[in-house]
C-alpha positions in Angstrom: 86.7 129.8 86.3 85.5 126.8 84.2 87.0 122.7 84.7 88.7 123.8 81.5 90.6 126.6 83.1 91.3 124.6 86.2 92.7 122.0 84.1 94.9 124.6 82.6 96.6 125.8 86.0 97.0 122.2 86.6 98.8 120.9 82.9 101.1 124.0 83.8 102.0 123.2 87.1 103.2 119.8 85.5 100.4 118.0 87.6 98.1 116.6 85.0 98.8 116.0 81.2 96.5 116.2 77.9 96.3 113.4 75.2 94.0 113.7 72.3 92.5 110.6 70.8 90.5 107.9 71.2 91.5 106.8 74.3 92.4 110.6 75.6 91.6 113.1 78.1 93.5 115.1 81.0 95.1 112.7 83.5 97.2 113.0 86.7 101.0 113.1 85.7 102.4 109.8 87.8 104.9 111.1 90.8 108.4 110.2 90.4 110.0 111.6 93.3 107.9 109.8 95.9 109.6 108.6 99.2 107.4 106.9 101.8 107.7 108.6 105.0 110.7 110.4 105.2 109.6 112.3 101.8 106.0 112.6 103.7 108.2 114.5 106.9 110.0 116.8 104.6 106.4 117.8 102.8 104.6 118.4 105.6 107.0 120.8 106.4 106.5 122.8 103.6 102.5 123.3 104.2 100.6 123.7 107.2 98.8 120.1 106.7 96.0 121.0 109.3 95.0 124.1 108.0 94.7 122.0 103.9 93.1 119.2 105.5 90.4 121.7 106.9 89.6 123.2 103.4 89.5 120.3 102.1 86.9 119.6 104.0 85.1 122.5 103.8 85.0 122.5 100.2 83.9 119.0 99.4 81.4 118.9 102.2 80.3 122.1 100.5 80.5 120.8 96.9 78.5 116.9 98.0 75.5 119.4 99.9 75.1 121.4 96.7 75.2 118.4 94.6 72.4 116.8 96.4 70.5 120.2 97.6 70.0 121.4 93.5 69.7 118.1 92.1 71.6 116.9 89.0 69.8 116.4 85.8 70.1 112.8 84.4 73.2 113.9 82.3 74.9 115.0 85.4 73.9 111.9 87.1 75.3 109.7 84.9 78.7 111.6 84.4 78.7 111.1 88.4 78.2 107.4 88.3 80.6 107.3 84.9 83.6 108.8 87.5 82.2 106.3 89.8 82.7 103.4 87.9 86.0 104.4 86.9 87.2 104.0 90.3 85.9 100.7 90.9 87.3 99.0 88.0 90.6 101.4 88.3 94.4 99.2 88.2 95.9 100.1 91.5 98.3 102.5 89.9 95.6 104.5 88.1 93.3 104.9 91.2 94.6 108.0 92.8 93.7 109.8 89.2 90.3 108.3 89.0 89.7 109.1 92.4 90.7 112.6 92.2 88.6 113.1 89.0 85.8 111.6 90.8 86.1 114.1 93.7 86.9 117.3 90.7 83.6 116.3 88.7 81.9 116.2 92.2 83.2 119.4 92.8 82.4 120.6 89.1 78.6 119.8 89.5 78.1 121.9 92.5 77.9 124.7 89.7 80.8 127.0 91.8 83.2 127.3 89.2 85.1 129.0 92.3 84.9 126.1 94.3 85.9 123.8 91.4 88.9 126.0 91.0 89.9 125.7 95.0 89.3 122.4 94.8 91.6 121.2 91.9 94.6 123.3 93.8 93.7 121.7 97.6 93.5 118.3 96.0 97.0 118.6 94.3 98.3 119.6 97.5 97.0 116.7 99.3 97.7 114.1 96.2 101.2 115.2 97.0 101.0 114.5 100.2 99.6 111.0 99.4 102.1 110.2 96.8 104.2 109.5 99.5 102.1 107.1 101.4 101.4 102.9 99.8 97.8 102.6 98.5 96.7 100.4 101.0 94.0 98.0 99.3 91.5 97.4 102.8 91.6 102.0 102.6 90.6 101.6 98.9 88.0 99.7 99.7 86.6 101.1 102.6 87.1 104.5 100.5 84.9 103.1 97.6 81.9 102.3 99.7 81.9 105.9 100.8 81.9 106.6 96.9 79.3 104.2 96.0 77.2 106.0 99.5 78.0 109.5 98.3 77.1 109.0 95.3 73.9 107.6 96.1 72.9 110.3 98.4 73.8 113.1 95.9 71.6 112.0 93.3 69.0 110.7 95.6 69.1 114.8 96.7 69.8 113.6 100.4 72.4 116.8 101.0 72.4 115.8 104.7 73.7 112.3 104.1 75.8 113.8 101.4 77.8 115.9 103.5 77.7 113.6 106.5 79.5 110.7 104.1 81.5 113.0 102.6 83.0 114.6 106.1 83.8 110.9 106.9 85.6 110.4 103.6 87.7 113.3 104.5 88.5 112.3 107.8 89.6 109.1 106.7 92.3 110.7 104.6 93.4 113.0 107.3 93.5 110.3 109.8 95.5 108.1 107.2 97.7 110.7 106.7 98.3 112.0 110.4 99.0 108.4 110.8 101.6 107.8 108.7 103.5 110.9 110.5 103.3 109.3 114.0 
């Protein structure tokens, strides 16, 4: 399946939308129908939280060690520090959709068009979890030195660093996320 194909599954499932243009490209559809914790609660419910957390996990620990253990080509590279920047600069209410193209072109340059494809549906799953929660600006910037450390260590080729930041990244969400459920 290619990033093309993903994006499909995710403009029909009303999650991302196209715009052509200049100043287009595919971005996360804001949520409406968020509700702080109560909306969080009722979720939850719906998923077995533990069990996406976990292959979350394993998929972008997988998708950072591939990254660094291949290498990326200077093209790659730089489309991995373009996604990078975007996040640093990003207006609060455009960060979760910079973030989450940050982790999708991560997961797209592990060349697993497989894993890109779990990884766009695990990461709408989560994102709708998160919709629910504030973005908390001392997470967001905590979160971006992991970026700017991940992203380091994947083009540097240092898989083992890679994977190491990246499980930390992950556990950061899950642990912001448990959190917010008591």
């Amino acid at each position: 399946m290619t990033l093309r194909e993903v994006l499909k599954v995710l403009q029909d499932q009303g999650l991302v939308e196209s715009r052509r243009g200049r100043y287009g490209g595919t971005f996360v559809r804001p949520r409406t129908d968020a509700g702080g914790e109560d909306e969080l609660r009722r979720r939850v419910a719906e998923v077995d939280i533990e069990d996406v957390l976990r292959f979350r996990e394993v998929l972008e620990v997988g998708a950072a060690g591939l990254c660094a253990a291949h290498g990326l080509d200077e093209k790659q590279a730089g489309r991995l520090r373009e996604a990078l920047a975007r996040t640093h600069d990003a207006p609060l209410a455009e960060y979760r959709r910079l973030d989450t193209l940050l982790h999708l072109t991560l997961a797209e340059l592990s060349g697993s068009p497989t894993l890109t494809a779990q990884y766009a549906a695990v990461r709408a799953s989560v994102n709708d979890l998160l919709d629910c929660i504030p973005l908390l600006v001392r997470n967001l910037e905590h979160s971006q030195r992991q970026h700017t450390a991940l992203v380091e260590a994947v083009i540097e080729g240092d898989a083992d660093q890679a994977r190491e930041i990246m499980r930390e990244h992950c556990g950061g969400t899950a642990a912001l996320l448990r959190g917010f459920l008591g």
